[in-house]
C-alpha positions in Angstrom: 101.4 105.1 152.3 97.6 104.7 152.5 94.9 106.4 151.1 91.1 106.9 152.9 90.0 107.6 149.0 89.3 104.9 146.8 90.9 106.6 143.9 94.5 105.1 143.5 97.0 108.1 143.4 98.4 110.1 141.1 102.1 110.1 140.8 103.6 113.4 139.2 107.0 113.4 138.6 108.7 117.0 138.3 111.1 117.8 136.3 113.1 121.4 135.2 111.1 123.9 136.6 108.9 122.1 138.8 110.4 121.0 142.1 106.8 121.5 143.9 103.6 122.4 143.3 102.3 125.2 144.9 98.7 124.3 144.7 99.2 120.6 146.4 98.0 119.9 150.1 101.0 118.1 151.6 100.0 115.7 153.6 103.7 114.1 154.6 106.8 113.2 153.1 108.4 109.4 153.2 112.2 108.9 152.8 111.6 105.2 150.6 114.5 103.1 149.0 113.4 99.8 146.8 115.5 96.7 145.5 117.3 99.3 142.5 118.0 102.2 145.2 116.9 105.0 146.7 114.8 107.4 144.5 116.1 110.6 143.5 114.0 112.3 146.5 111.0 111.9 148.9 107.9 110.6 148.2 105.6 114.2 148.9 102.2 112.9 149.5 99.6 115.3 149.2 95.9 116.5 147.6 95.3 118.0 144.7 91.7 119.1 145.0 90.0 116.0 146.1 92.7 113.8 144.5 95.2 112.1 146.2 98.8 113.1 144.2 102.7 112.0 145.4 104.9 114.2 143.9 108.3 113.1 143.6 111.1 115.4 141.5 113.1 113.8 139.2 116.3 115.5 139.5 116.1 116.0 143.3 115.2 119.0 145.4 117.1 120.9 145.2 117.4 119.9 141.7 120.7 118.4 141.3 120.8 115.2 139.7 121.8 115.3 135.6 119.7 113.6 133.4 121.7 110.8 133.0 122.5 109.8 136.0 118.3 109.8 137.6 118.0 106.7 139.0 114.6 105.9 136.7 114.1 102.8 138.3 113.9 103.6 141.5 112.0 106.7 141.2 109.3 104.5 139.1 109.6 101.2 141.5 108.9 103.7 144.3 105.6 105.5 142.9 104.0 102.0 142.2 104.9 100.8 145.8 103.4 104.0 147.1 100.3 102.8 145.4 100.6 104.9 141.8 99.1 103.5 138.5 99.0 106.4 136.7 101.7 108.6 136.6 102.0 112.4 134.6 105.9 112.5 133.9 106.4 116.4 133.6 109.7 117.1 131.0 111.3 120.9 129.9 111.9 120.1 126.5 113.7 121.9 123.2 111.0 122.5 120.6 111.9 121.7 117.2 108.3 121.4 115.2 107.5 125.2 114.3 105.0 125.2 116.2 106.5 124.6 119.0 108.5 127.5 120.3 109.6 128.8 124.3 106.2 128.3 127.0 104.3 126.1 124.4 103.0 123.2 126.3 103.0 119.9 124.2 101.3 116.2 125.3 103.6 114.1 122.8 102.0 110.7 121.2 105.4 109.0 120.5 109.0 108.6 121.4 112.0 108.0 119.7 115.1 106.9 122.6 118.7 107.9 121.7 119.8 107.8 125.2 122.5 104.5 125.5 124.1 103.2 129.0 120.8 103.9 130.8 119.3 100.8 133.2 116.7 101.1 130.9 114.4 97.4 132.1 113.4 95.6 135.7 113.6 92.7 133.5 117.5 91.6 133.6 119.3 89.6 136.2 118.2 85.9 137.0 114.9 85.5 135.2 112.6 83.0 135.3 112.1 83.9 131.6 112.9 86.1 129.0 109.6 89.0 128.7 109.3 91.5 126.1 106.3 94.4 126.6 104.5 96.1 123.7 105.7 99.1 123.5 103.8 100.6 120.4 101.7 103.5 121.8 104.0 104.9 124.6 102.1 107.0 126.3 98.3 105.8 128.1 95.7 107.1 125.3 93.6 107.6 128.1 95.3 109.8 130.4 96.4 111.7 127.6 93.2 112.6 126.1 92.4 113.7 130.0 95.2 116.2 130.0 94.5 117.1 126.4 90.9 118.1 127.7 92.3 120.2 130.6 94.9 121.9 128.3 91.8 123.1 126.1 90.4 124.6 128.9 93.5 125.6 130.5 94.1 128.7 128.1 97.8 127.4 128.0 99.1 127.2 124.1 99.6 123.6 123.7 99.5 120.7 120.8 98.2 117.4 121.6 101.0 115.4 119.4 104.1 115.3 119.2 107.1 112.9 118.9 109.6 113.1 121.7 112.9 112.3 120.6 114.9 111.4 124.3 118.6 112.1 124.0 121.4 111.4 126.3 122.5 114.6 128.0 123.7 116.5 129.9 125.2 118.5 127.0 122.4 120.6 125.0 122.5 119.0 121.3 124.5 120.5 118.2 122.7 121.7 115.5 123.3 118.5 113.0 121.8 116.3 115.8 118.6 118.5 115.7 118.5 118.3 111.8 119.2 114.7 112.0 116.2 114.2 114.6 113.7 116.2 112.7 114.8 114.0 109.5 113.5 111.2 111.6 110.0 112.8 112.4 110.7 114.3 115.8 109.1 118.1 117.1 110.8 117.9 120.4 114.0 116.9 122.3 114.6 116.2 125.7 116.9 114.3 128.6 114.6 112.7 130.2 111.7 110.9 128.5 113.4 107.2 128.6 113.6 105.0 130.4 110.9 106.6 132.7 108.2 105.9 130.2 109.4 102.0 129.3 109.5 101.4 132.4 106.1 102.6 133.9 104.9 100.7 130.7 107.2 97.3 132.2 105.2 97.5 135.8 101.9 97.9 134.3 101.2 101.3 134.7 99.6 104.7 132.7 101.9 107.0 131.9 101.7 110.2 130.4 103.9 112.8 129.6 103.2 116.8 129.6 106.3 118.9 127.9 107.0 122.4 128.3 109.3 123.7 125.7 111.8 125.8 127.2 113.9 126.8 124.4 114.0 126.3 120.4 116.2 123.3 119.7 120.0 124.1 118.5 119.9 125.5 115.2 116.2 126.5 115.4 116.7 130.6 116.1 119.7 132.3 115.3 121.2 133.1 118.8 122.9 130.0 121.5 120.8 128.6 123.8 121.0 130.7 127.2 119.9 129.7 130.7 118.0 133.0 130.8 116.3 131.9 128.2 115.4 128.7 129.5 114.2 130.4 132.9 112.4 133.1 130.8 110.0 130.3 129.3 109.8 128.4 132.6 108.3 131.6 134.2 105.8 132.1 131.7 104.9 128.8 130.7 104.8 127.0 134.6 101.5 128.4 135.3 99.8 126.9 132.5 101.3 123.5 133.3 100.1 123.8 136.9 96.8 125.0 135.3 96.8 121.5 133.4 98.1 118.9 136.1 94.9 120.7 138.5 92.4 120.6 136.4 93.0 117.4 134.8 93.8 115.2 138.9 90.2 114.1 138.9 90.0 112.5 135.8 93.3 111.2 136.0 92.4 109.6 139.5 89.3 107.6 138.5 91.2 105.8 135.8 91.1 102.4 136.3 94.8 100.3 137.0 95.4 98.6 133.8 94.9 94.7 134.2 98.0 93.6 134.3 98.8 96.0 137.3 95.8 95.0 139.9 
């Protein structure tokens, strides 16, 4: 894919919930595979605005891939062949903080990862040498304080922190697990988070997530955890995620590729 703008593009990968984007110009749509597979679906290349954007969803369209089975590395090897350095990783998440109840948008600062079996590196097989990244601040400070900009002039409730604590799936967790996360300083649990975001971090790229919490976290409110539910808060809180990812594509485009990425 090639670009007439000299903005690099953006890569936004949807996840529950967000399947498309309503407001992007599409352009065209590329069936890619890379040396780990095929991605979990086509490249959409489009505009937002004057931005360039390829959207890809994360669990397929229609959305049928589980959370542990998403072929991360593919999906992220495909988005930085397409020509993506920065990339806005959108996750339906469980709110635990109090704070963060169904349609609050959250831009997390931190992750914890109890997912286990994932391909979780590009950097395995026969190596030249052994490489370890820095890994200390997660998520591109940059990019984030972009989208924390557009949130506050979204209208959207949201909280620019949070920790993301990244569990295995595709079962919802039991209420212990939740208590034991909070005990280790999370305010929101997803499926999703990891590998995606070590691995943007392993090719050199910004990444950034933006959470919608769908539902409180098991053991939060005193009824199960419904899919009506979940669909309730997707409905209302969508928009203002939509709101977000627009207003902030500008911004997001003229960031310069880290160095190591060039």
């Amino acid at each position: 894919m090639t670009f007439s703008s000299a903005n690099h593009p953006v890569g936004i990968i949807g996840g529950t919930g967000l399947t498309t984007l309503s407001g992007l110009e599409i352009i065209g749509q590329q069936q890619v595979d890379t040396a780990w597979g095929s991605p979990s679906a086509g490249l959409v290349e489009g505009r937002l605005g004057d931005q360039p954007v390829i959207f890809l969803s994360r669990h397929g369209n229609p959305h049928r891939i589980p959370p542990h089975q998403v072929n991360y590395r593919a999906n992220i090897q495909a988005l930085f062949e397409a020509g993506v350095r920065t990339v806005v990783g959108v996750n339906a998440v469980g709110g635990i903080h109090r704070d963060m109840g169904p349609a609050h948008i959250v831009i997390p600062d931190q992750i914890i990862d109890y997912t286990w079996g994932r391909p979780s590196t590009f950097f395995e097989g026969e190596l030249d040498e052994v490489t370890h990244i820095d890994f200390t601040w997660p998520y591109d400070g940059d990019a984030r304080q972009i989208l924390t900009d557009a949130a506050g002039g979204s209208g959207a409730p949201f909280s620019d922190f949070g920790v993301y604590g990244a569990t295995q799936g595709p079962r919802l967790e039991t209420a212990a697990e939740i208590r034991r996360l909070e005990r280790d300083g999370c305010d929101l649990v997803g499926m999703t988070g990891m590998p995606e975001a070590v691995l943007a971090a392993e090719l050199g790229m910004r990444y950034v997530c933006l959470g919608l919490v769908v539902n409180w976290a098991a053991g939060k409110s005193e009824h199960i955890i419904t899919m009506a539910e979940i669909e309730e808060a997707i409905e209302k809180g969508m928009s203002g995620v939509k709101s977000i990812l627009e207003i902030s594509m500008a911004g997001l485009g003229e960031l310069t590729p880290l160095s190591r990425s060039s």
